[in-house]
N, C-alpha and C positions, 0 to 999 in steps of 0.2 A: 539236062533238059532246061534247066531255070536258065544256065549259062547260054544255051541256045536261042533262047527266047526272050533275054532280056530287054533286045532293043524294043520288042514289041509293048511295053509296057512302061509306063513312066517312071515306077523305081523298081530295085530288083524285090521290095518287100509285096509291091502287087506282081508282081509273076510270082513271086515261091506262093501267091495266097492262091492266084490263079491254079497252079498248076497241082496244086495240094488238093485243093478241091476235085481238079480233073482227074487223078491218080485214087483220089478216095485216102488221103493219109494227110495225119492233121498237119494244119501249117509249121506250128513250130517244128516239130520233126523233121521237116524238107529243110527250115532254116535253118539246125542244128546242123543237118546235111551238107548243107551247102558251105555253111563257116568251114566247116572239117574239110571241105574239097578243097576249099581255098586254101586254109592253112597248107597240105598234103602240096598244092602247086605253089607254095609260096610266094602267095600274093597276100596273104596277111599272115603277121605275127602269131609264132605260138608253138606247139609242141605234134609235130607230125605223128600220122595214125602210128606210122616204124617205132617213132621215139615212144610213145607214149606205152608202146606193145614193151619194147626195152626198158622203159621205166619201172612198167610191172613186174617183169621177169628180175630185173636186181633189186627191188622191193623185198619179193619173195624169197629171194635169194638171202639176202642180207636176215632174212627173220630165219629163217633155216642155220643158219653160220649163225646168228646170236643163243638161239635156242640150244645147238650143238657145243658150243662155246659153256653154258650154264651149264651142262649135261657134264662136260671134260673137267669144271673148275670143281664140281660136287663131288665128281668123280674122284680128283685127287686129293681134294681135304680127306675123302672117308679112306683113301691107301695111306696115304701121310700120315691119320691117326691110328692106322691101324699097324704101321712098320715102325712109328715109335711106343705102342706099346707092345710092341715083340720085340724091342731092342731092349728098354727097360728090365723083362727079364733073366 
């Protein structure tokens, strides 16, 4: 809608006030909106709604593999101590 209506207003920052007001949701919100649509069509720099979705998914990911990794190295100090003291015997 801002995109639609921009020419009607002298910058885009009075139409998102404009139109924030008319929708009842506060300005910055619409302007946060707005940056994000741009970024998504690639008219300004930055990290699309996709990417930023895939960012979080190998974030999460990578802390899952770190955590499972502590789990496996614990794991094998306690067989490792526990196969050389049943070899010592």
């Amino acid at each position: 809608m801002v995109f639609e209506h921009r020419d009607e207003y002298p910058s885009q920052w009075k139409a998102i006030q404009s139109i924030a007001e008319k929708l009842d949701v506060h300005k910055e919100s619409l302007r946060v909106w707005v940056r994000r649509a741009e970024v998504d069509a690639g008219q300004r720099p930055g990290l699309t709604t996709d990417e930023r979705a895939r960012m979080r998914e190998l974030e999460r990911e990578v802390k899952e593999l770190r955590r499972a990794n502590e789990i496996l190295k614990a794991a094998s100090a306690f067989f490792g101590a526990e196969l050389d003291r049943q070899s010592k015997r």
